[in-house]
N, C-alpha and C positions, 0 to 999 in steps of 0.2 A: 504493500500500500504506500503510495507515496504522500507526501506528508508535505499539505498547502499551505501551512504556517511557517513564519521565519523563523529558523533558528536563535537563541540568544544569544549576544557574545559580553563574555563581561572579561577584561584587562585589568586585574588588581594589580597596581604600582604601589611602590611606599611612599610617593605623593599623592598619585591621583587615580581614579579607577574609570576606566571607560568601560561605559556602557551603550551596547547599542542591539541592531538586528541586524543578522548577515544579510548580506546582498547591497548596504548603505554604505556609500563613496565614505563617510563619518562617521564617529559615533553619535549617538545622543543624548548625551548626557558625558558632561566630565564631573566630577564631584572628588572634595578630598576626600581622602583614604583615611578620615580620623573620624573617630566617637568619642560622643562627651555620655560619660556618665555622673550622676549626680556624688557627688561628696559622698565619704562612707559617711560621715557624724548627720547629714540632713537624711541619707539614706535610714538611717537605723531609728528616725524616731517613727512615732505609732502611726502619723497618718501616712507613711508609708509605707508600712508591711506588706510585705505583698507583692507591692508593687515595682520593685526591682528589676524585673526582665522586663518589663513594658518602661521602666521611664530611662528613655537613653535619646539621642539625637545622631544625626552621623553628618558628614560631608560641610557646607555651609556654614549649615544650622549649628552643629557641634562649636565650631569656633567665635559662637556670637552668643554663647549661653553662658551668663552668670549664675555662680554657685556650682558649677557641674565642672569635673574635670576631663580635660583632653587626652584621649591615649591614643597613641599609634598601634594597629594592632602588627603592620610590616615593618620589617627595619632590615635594610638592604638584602632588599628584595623578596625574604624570605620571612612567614607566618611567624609571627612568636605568641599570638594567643586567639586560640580557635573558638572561644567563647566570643569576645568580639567580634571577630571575624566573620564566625554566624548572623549574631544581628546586624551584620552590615549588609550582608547576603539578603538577610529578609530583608531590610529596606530598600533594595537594591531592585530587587522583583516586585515587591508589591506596592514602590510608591512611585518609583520610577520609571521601570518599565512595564507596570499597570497590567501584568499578562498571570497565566493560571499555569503555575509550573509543569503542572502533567501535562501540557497542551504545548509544550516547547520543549526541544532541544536544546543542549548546552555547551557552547564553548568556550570552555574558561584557557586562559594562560597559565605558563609557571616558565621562574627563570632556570638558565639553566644549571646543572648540580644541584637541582632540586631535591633533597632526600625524597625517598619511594613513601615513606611515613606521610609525609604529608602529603601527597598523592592520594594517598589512602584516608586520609581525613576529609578531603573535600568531595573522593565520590561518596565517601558516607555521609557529609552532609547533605551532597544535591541525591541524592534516591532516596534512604531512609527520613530527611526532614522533610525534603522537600515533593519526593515521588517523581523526580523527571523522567521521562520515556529514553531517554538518552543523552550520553555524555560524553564529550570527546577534550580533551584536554590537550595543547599542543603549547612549544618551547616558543618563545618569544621569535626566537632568532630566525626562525624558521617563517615563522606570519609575517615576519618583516622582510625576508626574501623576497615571499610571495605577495607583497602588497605593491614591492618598489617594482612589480611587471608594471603600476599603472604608469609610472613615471614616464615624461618625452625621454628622457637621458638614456633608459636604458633598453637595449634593443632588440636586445636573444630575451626570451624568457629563459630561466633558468634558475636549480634551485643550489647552484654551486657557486657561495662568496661570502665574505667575508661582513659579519658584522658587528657592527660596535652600539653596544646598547647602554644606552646614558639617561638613567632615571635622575629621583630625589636623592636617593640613598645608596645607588652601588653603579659601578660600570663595569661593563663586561665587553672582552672583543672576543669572539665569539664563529671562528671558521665552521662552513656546513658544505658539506660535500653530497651532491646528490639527495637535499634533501635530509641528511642524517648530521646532525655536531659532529665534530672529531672532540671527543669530550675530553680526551687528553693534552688538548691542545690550547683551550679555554685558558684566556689571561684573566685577572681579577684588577681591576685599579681603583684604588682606594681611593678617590676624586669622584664627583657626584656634584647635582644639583644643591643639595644642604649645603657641603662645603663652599660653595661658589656664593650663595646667599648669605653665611657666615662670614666671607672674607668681603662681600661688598658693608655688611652692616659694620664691621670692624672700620672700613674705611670712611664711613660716614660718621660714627662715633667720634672718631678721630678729628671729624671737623664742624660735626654739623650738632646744633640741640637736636636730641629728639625723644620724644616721650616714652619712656620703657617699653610701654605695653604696647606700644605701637610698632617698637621698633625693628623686630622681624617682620613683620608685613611689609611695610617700606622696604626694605632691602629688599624681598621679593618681588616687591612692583617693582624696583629700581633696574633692576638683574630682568628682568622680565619684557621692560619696557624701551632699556636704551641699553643695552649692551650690547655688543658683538666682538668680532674678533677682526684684530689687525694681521698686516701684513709683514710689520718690523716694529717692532717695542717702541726702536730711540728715534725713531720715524715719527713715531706718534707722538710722540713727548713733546716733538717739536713742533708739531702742527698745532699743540694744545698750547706751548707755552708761544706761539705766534697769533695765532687766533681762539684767544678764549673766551671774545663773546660767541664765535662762531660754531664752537666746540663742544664748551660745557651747557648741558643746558639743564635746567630747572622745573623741577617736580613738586606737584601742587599734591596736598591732602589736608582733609580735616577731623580733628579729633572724635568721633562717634558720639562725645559723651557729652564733652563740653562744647562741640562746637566749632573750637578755635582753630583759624586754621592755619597750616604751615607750608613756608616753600623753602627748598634746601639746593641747592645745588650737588648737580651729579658731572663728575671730571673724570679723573685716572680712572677709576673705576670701572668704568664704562667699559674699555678694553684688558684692564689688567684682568679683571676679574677671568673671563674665559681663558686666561694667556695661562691659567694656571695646569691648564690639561696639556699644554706643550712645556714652560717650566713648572712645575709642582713647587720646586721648592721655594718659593716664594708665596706659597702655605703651609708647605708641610717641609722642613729640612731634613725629615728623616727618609723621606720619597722621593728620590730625584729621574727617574727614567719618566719619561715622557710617555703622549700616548701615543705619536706616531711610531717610538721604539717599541713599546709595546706590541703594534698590531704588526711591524716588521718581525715580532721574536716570534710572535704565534703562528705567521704564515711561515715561518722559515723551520718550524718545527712540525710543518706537516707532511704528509706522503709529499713528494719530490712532483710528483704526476699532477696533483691538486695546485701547486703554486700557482701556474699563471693565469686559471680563473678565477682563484681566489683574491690575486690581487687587481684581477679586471674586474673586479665588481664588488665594492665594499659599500654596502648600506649606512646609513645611520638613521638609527630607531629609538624613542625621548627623549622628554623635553630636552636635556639639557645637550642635547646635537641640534637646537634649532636657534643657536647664534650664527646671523647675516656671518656670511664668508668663511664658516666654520670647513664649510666641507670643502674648498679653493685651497686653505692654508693645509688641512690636512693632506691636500691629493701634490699640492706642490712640498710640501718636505718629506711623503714618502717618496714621490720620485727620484730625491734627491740623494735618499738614501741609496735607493736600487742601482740609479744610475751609476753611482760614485762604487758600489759593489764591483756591478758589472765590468766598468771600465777597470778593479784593481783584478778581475778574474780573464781581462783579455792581456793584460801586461804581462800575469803571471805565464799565459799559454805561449804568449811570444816569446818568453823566455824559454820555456819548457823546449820549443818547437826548437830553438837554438841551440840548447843541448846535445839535444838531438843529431841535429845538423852537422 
């Protein structure tokens, strides 16, 4: 029997979870990936016994609720508490995508080196809670292969390349061959969306007033709104300190509470902030490999036969691969890598040949 409803597909990130129905160019719905639960001490008194598993909020709602506290239940990448998790599931289906679980299919994600455990925790969620008719669960890296067919740029479909997956909380580069990870091959880089929002609010800190409770938001709208990635660091420093009405520019907000509002100015930031996935250590000094090194160590440690589709075709899948000229800076210093390879690998054979000779 073939089955005339859409599929669901739901995307948990440890920022944000898309939600939509297969066959949609979109999702529909983004929502954060946090739940607010009420305080244990308001929880515990008598007029709410009871009422515990019903009084919770998730996505929006969660981070605009007083008295209630915020919890992530992901943290890079991966489930730390299936209880939340749950009631993020049900609000997920019954407020958002308004559908009757036995009456859909399910396509959820997981990153990869996902333990089998928690595999096994979410089909027992989606059957035993929820009764879905079917469930099919697939690797990030994999969806992201097969999405970038839609793209003009690329122009074999194919499910053989490389990708670099850049959420909230983890990044991952990530080679698939035919379809399948080389799971051995899998880099992990401790850089992520969080850190990149951490080192813009560190940088505003550093200049600008801004109200505590405010102040990661801002850095995320700041990192969100004007950031992107340069071409040359001391390039840019010089553009800023030549033109810096032209350069830096200024970001408006107002306090929720009181009202009052604020503009601050946004500078260096703007591009130091992403520059950090090429120098790291200019957040982290104990991290210094970069991520085009990174995805050169991963492709260079895979079958020999796989390398030269995997580096003709490397995706980039969330948010935090969607800084202007991110993917230009990437594709020009792996080349440079390769090239500068290649050329020490034709020097060595001209010698070799001479030996020879």
């Amino acid at each position: 029997m073939i089955r005339s409803v859409p599929a669901c597909v739901v995307d948990s990130g440890t920022g944000y979870a898309k939600i939509g129905f297969a066959g949609n160019a979109e999702p529909t719905y983004i929502v954060p990936s946090t739940i607010a639960v009420r305080d244990q001490a308001q929880a515990s008194s008598k007029s709410y016994k009871g009422l515990e598993d019903l009084d919770f909020y998730i996505g929006a709602e969660a981070m605009e609720r007083p008295g209630y506290s915020t919890k992530y239940p992901i943290r890079h990448g991966l489930v730390e508490n299936w209880d939340w998790m749950e009631r993020i599931m049900e609000q997920t289906i019954y407020k958002y995508l308004r559908v009757n679980p036995p009456d859909h299919c399910f396509l959820l994600t997981e990153p990869p080196l996902n333990p089998p455990e928690n595999r096994e925790y979410v089909a027992e969620i989606m059957f035993e809670t929820f009764n879905v008719p079917g469930l099919y669960v697939a690797v990030q890296a994999v969806l992201a292969l097969t999405a970038s067919w839609t793209s003009k740029q690329v122009t074999k479909k194919t499910l053989t390349g490389t990708v670099i997956d850049s959420g909230d909380g983890v990044t991952h580069v990530i080679p698939v061959a035919e379809g399948y990870v080389i799971g051995s091959c899998i880099k992990h880089i401790p850089i992520a969306g969080r850190d990149i929002t951490n080192f813009v609010l560190q940088m505003l800190r550093d200049r600008e007033t801004i109200p505590p409770e405010l102040s990661l938001d801002v850095a995320r709208e700041v990192k969100e709104q004007y950031c992107y990635t340069c071409a040359d660091v001391v390039k840019e420093f010089q553009k800023y300190d030549a033109e810096p009405s032209k350069m830096i520019k200024q970001h408006k907000f107002t306090h929720p509470v009181t009202k009052k509002q604020f503009v601050i100015d946004v500078g260096y930031e703007r591009f130091l902030a992403p520059e950090i996935f090429f120098c790291p250590e200019i957040s982290n000094p104990e991290y210094t490999q970069s991520i085009v090194d990174v995805v050169d160590d991963a492709i260079q440690n895979c079958p020999i036969d796989t390398r030269r589709d995997l580096y003709n075709l490397i995706s980039l899948s969330g948010g935090s691969t969607k800084y202007k000229d991110l993917a230009r800076r990437l594709s020009r210093d792996l080349k440079r890598i390769v090239d500068n390879r290649l050329k020490i690998s034709e020097e060595l054979n001209k010698g070799i040949k001479v030996l020879r000779d």
